[in-house]
N, C-alpha and C positions, 0 to 999 in steps of 0.2 A: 546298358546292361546286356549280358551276353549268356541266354540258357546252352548251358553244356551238356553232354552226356550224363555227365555224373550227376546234374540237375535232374537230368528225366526220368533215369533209374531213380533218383529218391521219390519224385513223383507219382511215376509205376506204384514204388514202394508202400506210399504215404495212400494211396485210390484203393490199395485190394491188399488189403489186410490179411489173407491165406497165402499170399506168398512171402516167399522169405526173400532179404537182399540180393543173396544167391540167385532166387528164380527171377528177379526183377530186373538183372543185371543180365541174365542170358535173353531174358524177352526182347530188351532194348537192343541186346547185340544180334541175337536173332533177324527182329527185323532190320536193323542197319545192313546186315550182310546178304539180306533178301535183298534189298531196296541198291546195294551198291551193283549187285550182281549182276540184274535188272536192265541198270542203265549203262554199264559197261559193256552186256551183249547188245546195246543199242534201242532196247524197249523203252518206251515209252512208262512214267508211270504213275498213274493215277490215284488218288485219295479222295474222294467221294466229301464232298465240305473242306477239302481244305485249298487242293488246284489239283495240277498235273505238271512234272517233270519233264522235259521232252530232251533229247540228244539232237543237237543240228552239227552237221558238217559243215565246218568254214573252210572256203577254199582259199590257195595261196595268195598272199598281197604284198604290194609295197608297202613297205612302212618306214618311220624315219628316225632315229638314235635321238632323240629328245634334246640328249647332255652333249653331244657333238655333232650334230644335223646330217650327220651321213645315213645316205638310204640305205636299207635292207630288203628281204625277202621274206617275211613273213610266214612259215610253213603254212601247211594245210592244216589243217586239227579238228577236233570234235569238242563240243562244250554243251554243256548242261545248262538248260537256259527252266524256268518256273513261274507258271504264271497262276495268280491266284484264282479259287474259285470266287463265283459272285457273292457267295454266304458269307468268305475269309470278307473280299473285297470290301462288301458292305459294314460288317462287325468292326474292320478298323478304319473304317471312313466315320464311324459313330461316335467314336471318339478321340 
């Protein structure tokens, strides 16, 4: 099972009963467009209980076509790597 957006906006929704779908729907976009923006200028970012996001630089590598074994080069790139807090950690090691 897979929580979506449109999940979490009902959720927002379904917690604070003073907002309308409307405000629930820009909360969630809100913070997605903070939170994208964020890790695109390369910040780091942080959620206090839940982990941190971090942006690493991978540099260039060999690599090899899987479906025809011929090698390539691998660009350089940036990726988004999440590591959980100990509280997230702990709560789904519990069950």
């Amino acid at each position: 099972m897979t929580l979506t957006k449109a999940d979490l906006v009902q959720q927002v929704y379904k917690k604070h009963p003073s907002l309308t779908k409307a405000q629930a729907t820009d909360s969630v976009e809100a913070f997605l467009a903070i939170s994208k923006a964020s890790l695109i200028s390369g910040e780091d970012l942080l959620l206090s209980g839940f982990g941190k996001f971090n942006v690493k630089d991978k540099k260039a590598r060999r690599g090899r076509n899987p479906q025809t074994g011929d090698e390539l080069t691998l660009a350089a790139r940036r990726v988004v790597t999440f590591k959980p807090s100990g509280i997230l950690r702990a709560k789904i090691n519990q069950g």
